[in-house]
C-alpha positions in Angstrom: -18.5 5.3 4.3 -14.9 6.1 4.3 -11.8 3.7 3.9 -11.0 4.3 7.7 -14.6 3.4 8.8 -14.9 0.3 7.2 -11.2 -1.1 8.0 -12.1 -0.6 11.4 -16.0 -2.4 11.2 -13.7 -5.5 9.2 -11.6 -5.7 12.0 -14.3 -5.3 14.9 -16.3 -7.8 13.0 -13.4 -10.5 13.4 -13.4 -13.1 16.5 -11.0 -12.3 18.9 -7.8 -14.9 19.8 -7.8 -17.1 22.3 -5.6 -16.5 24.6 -3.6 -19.6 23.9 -3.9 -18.6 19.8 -2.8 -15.4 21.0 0.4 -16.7 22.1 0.7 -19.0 19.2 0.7 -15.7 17.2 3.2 -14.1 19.6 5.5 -16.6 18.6 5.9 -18.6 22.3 7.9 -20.4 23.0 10.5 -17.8 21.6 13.7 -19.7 23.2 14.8 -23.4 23.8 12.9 -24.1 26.9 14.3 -25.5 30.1 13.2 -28.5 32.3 15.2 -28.3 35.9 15.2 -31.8 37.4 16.8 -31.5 40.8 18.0 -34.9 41.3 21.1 -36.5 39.7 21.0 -37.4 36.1 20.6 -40.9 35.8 17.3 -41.5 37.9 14.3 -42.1 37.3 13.2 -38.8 37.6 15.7 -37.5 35.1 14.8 -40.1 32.7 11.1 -39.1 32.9 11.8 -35.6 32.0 14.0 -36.4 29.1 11.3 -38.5 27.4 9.4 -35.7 28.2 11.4 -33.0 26.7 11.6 -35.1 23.1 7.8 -35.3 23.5 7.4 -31.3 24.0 10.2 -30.6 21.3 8.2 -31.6 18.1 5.0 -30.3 19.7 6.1 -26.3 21.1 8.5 -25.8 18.2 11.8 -25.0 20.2 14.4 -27.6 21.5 13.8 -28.3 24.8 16.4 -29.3 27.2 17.0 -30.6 30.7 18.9 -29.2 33.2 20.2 -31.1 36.7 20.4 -29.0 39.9 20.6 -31.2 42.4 21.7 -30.8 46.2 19.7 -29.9 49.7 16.7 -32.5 48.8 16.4 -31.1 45.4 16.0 -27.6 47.1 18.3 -25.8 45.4 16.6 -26.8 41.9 13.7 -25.1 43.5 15.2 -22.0 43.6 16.9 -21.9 40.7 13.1 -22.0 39.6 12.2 -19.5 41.8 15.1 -17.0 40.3 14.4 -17.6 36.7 12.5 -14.8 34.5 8.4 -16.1 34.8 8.6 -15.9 31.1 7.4 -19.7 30.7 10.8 -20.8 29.2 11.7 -22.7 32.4 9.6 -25.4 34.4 10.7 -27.4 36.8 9.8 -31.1 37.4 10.0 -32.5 40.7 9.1 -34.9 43.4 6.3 -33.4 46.0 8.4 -33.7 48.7 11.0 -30.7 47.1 7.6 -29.1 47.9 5.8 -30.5 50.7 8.1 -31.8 53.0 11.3 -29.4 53.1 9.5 -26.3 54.3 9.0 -28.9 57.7 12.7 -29.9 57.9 14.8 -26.9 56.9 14.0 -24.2 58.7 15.9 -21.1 56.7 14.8 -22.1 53.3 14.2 -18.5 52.4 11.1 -19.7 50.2 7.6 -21.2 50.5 7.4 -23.5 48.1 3.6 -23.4 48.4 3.1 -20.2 47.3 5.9 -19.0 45.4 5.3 -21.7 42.8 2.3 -22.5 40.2 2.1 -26.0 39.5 0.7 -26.6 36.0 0.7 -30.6 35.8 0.4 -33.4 38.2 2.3 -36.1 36.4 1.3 -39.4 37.9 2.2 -41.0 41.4 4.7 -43.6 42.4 5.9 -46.1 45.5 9.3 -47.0 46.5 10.7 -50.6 46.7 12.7 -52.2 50.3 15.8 -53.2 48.5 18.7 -55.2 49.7 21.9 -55.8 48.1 21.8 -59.9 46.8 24.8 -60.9 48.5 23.5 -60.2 51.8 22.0 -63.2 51.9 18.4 -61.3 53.0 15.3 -62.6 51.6 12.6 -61.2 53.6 11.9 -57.7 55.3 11.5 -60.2 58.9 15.3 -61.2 57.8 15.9 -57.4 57.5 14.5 -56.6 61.0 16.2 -59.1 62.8 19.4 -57.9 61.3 18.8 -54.4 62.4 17.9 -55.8 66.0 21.4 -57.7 66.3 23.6 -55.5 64.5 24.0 -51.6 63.3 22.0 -51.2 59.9 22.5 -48.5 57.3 20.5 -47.0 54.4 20.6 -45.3 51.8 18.3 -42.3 50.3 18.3 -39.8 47.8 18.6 -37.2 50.1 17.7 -35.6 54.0 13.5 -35.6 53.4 13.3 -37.8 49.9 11.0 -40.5 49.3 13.1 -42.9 50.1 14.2 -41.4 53.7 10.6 -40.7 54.7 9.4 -44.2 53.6 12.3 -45.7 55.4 11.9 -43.8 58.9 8.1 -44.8 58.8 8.8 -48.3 57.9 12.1 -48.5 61.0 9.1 -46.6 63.7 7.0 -49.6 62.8 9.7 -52.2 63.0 10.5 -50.7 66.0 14.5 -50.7 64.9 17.4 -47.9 64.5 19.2 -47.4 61.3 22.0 -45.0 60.2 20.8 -42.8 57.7 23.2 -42.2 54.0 21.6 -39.7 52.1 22.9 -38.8 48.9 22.5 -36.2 45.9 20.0 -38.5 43.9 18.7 -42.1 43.5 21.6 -43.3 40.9 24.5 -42.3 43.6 22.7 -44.1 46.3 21.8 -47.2 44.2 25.6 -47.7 43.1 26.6 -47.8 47.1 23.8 -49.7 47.4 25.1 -51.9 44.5 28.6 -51.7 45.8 27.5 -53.1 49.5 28.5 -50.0 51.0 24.8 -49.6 52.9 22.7 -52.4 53.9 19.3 -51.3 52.4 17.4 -48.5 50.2 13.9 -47.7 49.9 14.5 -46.6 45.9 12.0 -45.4 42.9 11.4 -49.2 41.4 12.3 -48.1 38.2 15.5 -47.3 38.8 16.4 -50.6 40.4 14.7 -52.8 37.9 17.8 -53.9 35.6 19.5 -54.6 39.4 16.5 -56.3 40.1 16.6 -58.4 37.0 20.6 -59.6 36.5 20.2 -60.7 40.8 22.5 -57.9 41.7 19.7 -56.7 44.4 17.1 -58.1 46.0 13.4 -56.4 46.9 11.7 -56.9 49.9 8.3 -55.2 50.0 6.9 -52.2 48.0 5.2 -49.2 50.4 2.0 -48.4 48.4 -1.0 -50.2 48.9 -1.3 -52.6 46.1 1.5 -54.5 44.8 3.5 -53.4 41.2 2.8 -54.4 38.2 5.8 -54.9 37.0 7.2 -57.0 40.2 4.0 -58.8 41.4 5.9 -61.5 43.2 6.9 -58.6 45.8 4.5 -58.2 48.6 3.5 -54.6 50.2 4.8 -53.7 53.1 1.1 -54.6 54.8 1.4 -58.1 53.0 5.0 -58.3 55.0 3.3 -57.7 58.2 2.9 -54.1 58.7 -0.9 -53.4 58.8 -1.9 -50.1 57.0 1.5 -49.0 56.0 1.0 -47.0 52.6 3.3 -44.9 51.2 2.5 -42.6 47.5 4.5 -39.9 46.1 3.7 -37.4 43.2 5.0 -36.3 40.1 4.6 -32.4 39.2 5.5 -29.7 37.0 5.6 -25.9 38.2 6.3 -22.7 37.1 7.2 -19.7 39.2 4.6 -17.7 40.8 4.1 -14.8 38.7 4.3 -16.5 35.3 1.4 -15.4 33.6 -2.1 -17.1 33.4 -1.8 -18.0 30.0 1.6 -18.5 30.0 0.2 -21.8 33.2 -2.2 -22.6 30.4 -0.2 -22.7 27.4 1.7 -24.9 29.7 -1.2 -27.2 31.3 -2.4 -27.7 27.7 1.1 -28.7 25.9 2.2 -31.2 29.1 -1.2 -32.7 28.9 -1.1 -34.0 25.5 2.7 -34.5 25.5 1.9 -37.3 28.7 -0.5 -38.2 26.7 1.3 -39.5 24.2 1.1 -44.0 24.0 5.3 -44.2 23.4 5.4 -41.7 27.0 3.1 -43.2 28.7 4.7 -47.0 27.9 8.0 -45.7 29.4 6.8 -44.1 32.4 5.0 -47.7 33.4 8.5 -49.1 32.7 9.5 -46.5 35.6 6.7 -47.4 37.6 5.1 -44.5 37.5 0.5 -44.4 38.1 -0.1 -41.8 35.4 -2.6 -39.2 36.3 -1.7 -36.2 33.4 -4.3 -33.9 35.5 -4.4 -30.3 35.1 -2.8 -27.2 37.8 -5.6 -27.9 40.1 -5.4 -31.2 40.5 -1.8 -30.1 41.5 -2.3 -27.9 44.0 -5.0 -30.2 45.3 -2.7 -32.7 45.5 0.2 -31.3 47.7 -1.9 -29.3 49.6 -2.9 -32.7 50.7 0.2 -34.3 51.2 1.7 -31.6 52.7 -1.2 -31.7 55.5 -0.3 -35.3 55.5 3.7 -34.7 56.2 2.9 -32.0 58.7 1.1 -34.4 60.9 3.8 -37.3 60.3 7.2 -35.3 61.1 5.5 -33.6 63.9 7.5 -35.9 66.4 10.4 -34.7 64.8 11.7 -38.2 63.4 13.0 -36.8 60.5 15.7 -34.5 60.7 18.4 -32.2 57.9 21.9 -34.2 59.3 
């Protein structure tokens, strides 16, 4: 048998790659990779994904670093997603409603979210907090509706269609009262107004009002999931306040663009899953009150396929609007 013959048998005779050993081999990541957070630096969100980041660093082999692109309800992070090269060097990790709820409120946002992206990790879920600033005097979300009934109210938000603006147009339709809208580019700006007693009220991420929570700087009123939070568990839910059924979830997720390739998603779904996975992560992102879930690209899409049913038949009556 000749040289040529039996190189070739040897090599036939050896077990192919993964796909994910593949890539290993290949050398990806080949760059520092990017995390595009489109919300201000400073909230909770952007603390998650730094965390996140040192977690991935150690574990991909290239530094990883986060990037904040905020504006239009974190829409234009989205599409600075949506331009990058689908080479798996840039994720971006966002609340669903970047996803699910601004294809219903802006109507030329050139993009479907939907479809143009490929989510590779649901992170976890979280709830917003009612909070008021201390020296308001409020104590109680009936002392918050009868100020709105006797006077103008104001709150702020994050941005036109965030968490915090949905949760707080569902909770005023039930209180039957009006408020004046503030939205902002992110949770932190909103919460130093909110801090500075230039709005009356904010439905915020409970994590990043805790420490204002703590020194008596703000006051919370009612959280909108269904249970109450483990880390307040003096505050009532909003059904506990009086408002039967009212239960409000967001999620957490990670996406790629579309056309990144399949193992590229997987490289990707595996990495994130054992980086969340990690005890010091997942100990911080409680502090942040955030549910973890750390479920796979499916899950994902399962997930704001959902919600985004779920939005379509809340803003139907057009209560929500871009100002």
């Amino acid at each position: 048998m000749s040289i040529a013959r039996r190189t070739l048998l040897s090599l036939l005779a050896l077990p192919a790659l993964s796909p994910l050993a593949a890539l290993a081999q290949d050398g990806f990541p080949r760059k520092p990779v990017k995390i595009i957070v489109n919300f201000a630096a400073g909230g909770p969100l952007d603390v998650m994904a730094r965390v996140l980041g040192e977690q991935l660093s150690g574990r991909v082999g290239q530094p990883v670093v986060v990037e904040n692109i905020t504006g239009a309800n974190g829409n234009l992070g989205v599409q600075s997603l949506l331009r990058a090269d689908p080479d798996g060097h840039t994720l971006l990790f966002t609340a669903e409603t970047a996803i699910t709820v601004s294809p219903l409120l802006y109507r030329s946002l050139g993009y479907d979210p939907l479809a143009d992206m490929a989510p590779v990790r649901l992170v976890g879920a979280f709830e917003q907090v009612l909070t008021v600033p201390a020296a308001s005097g409020i104590r109680t979300v009936d002392e918050l509706v009868a100020k709105a009934k006797q006077s103008q109210l104001s709150y702020a938000s994050a941005g036109n269609g965030s968490p915090g603006h949905l949760a707080f147009v569902a909770f005023a339709q039930r209180a039957g009262i009006r408020a004046t809208h503030v939205p902002y580019r992110g949770n932190a700006p909103a919460v130093n107004d909110l801090l500075a007693g230039h709005v009356d009220a904010a439905y915020v991420v409970i994590g990043g009002v805790r420490p204002h929570l703590q020194s008596g700087k703000l006051r919370a009123l009612a959280v909108s999931g269904k249970e109450r939070s483990p880390e307040m568990p003096d505050v009532p839910t909003l059904e506990q306040a009086g408002f039967p059924g009212f239960n409000l979830s967001y999620g957490y997720v990670i996406t790629v663009p579309k056309d990144t390739s399949r193992d590229i998603q997987d490289y990707w779904q595996k990495h994130l899953g054992q980086a969340l996975g990690a005890p010091a992560l997942v100990d911080r992102y409680r502090q942040l009150d955030t549910r973890m879930i750390n479920a796979d690209g499916a899950a994902a899409r399962t997930w704001l396929a959902q919600a985004s049913g779920r939005w379509k038949t809340a803003l139907a009556d057009g209560a929500v609007k871009v100002e």
